[in-house]
PLY file of the C-alpha trace (Angstrom):
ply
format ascii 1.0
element vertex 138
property float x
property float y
property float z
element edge 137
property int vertex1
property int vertex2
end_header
1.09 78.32 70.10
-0.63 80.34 72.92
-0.61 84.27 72.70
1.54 84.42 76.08
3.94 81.32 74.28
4.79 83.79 71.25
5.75 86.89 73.91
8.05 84.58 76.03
9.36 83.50 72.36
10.04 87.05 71.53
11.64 88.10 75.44
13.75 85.64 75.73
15.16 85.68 71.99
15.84 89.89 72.24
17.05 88.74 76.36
19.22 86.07 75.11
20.49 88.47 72.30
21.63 91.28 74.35
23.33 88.92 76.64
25.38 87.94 74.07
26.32 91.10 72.92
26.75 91.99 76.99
29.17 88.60 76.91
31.57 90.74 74.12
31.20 94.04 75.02
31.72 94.06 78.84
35.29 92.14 78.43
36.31 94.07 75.89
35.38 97.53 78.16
36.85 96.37 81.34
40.69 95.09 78.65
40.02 98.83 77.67
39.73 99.94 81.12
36.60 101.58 79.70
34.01 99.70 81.94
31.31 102.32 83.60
30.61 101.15 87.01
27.55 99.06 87.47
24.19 100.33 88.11
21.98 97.37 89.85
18.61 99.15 89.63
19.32 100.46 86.47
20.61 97.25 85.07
17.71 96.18 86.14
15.32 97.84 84.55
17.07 97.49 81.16
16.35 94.23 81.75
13.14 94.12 82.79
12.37 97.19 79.69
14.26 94.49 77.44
12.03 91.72 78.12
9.01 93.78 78.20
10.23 95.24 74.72
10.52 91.63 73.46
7.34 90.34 74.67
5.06 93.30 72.79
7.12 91.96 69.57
6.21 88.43 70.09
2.51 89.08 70.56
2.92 91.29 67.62
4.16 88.21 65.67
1.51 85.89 67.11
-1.06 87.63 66.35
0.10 87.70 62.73
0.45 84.47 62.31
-2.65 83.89 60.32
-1.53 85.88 57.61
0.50 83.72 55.55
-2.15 80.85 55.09
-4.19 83.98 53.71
-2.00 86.30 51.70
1.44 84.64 51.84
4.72 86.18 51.85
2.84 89.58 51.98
1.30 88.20 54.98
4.62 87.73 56.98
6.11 90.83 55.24
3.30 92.91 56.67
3.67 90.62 60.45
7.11 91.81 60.11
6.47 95.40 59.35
4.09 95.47 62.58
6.74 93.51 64.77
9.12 96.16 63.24
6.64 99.61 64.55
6.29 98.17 67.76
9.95 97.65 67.99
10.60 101.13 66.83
8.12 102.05 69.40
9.11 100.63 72.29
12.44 102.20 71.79
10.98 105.53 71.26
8.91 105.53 74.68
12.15 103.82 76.64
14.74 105.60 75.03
13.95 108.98 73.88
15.63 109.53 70.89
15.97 112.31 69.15
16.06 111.55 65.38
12.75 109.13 65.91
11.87 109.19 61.88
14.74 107.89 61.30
14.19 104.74 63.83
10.66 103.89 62.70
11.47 103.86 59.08
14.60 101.47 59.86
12.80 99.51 61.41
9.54 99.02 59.31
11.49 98.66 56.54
13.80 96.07 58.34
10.31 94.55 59.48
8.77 94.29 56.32
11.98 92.58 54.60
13.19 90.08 57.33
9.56 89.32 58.11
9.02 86.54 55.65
12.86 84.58 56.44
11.97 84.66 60.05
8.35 83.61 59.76
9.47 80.98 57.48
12.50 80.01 59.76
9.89 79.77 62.12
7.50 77.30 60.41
10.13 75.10 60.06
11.28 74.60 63.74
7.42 74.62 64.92
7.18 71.63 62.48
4.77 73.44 60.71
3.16 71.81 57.41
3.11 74.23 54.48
0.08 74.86 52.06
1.28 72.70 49.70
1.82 69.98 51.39
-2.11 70.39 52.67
-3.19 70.49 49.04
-1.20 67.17 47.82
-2.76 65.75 50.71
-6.40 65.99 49.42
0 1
1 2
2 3
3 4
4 5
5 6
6 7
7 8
8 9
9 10
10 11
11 12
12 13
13 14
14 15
15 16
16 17
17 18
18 19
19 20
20 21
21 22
22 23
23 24
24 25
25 26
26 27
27 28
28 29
29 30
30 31
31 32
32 33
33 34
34 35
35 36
36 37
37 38
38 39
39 40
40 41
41 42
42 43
43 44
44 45
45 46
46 47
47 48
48 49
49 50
50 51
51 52
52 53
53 54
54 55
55 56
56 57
57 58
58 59
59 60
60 61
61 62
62 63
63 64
64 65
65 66
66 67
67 68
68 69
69 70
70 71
71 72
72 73
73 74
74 75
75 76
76 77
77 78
78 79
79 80
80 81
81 82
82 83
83 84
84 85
85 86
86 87
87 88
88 89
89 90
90 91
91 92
92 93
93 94
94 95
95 96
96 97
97 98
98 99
99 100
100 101
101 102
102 103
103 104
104 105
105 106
106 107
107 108
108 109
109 110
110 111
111 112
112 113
113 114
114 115
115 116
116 117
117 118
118 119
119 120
120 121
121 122
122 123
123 124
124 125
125 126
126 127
127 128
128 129
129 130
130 131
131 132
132 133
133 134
134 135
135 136
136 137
């Protein structure tokens, strides 16, 4: 996997999740009679700060990659702490929000502890071969 391969991974996974959520919560505003009215250029760039947001992650986790073949779990737990601060980040600068200790530690701490079951959910659909199967094959 290219560098550009793993941020198109990570925008269109945090794009695909926010549609979903927009799938739920926009039916359930306009049944409310809640629904804002819509904002194109604004919509927009949500979009567009979404994607951008997602991308940074999955370059993030890319560039990790390596770790696990060297340290192991501490290797994706540390990928996933990263992936986590840039996250954090990104919201920050976008977002503005005013408790922003409170944001980073969430998510570094939600990094650091999701990192390895993603990174190894991850081997598995990239058809990755793990260490030990390497070794036996010596």
């Amino acid at each position: 996997m290219r560098w550009w391969q793993g941020g198109l991974l990570g925008a269109v996974t945090l794009c695909a999740v926010m549609g979903v959520k927009a799938l739920f919560v926009v039916p359930m505003a306009w049944f409310r009679g809640t629904l804002p009215s819509f904002d194109v250029p604004g919509i927009a760039g949500f979009v567009a700060g979404a994607f951008a947001m997602g991308f940074a992650c999955g370059v993030v986790g890319w560039a990790g990659r390596g770790l696990h073949r060297k340290i192991g779990l501490l290797g994706d737990s540390l990928t996933g702490l990263a992936v986590g601060l840039v996250f954090a980040l990104c919201i920050i600068i976008m977002f503005d929000p005013e408790d922003r200790v409170s944001v980073v530690c969430l998510m570094v701490v939600l990094g650091a502890c999701l990192g390895p079951w993603f990174a190894r959910d991850l081997r598995k659909e990239l058809g990755e071969v793990s260490d030990q199967t390497n070794r036996h094959a010596d």
